[in-house]
N, C-alpha and C positions, 0 to 999 in steps of 0.2 A: 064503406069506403076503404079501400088498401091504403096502409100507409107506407110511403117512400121510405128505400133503404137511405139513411144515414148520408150517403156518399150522392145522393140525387136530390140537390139542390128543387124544391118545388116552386113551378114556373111562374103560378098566376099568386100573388099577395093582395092580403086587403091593403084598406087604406093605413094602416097602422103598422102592419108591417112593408110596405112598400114607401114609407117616409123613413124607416129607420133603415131602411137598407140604400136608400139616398145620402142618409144623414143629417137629415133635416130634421125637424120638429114637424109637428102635427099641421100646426098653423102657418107656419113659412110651406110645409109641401102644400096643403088646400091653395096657399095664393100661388105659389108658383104652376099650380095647375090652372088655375084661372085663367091662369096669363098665355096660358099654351105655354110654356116654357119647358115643361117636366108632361110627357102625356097622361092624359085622363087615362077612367078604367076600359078595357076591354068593352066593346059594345054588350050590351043589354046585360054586362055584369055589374060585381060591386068588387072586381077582381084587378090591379094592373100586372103588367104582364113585365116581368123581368128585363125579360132578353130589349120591350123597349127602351126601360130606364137604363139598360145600359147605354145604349143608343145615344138617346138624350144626353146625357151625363158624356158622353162620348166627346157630343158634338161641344157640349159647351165648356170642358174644356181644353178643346181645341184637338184632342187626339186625331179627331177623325173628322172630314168634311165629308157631307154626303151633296151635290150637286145635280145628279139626276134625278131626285125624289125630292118633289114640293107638297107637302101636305100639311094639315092645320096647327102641327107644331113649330115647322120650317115657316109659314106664313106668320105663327104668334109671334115668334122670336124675331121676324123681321120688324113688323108692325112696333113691337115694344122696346126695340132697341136693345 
């Protein structure tokens, strides 16, 4: 495996680092992904993917509305208030 240079942030984080780069705890990120609120990992990984939590974390506080894309995060966060 190549390791990134320094300056190239790597995309896909475990679960452990993908709560700390939230800032979240371990246990608060597991439930807020529960919830759909923060997305799960990448399909058939154990990997999430950055550029969504950005996303996420976007939407929720309030930076950015996304409107034309409904998907199972947009539906959690409806459902749960």
């Amino acid at each position: 495996m190549t390791i990134l240079p320094m300056n190239i942030p790597k995309r896909g984080l475990n679960e452990k680092e993908a709560a700390e780069y939230c800032g979240l705890s371990a246990s608060a990120f597991t439930r807020l992904v529960g919830k759909f609120v923060i997305p799960g990992p990448i399909p058939e990984t154990r990997r999430w993917d950055r550029c969504a939590l950005d996303a996420a974390l976007d939407r929720l506080s309030g930076l950015t509305t996304n409107t034309t894309t409904s998907n199972a995060l947009d539906q959690g966060m409806a459902r749960d208030g």
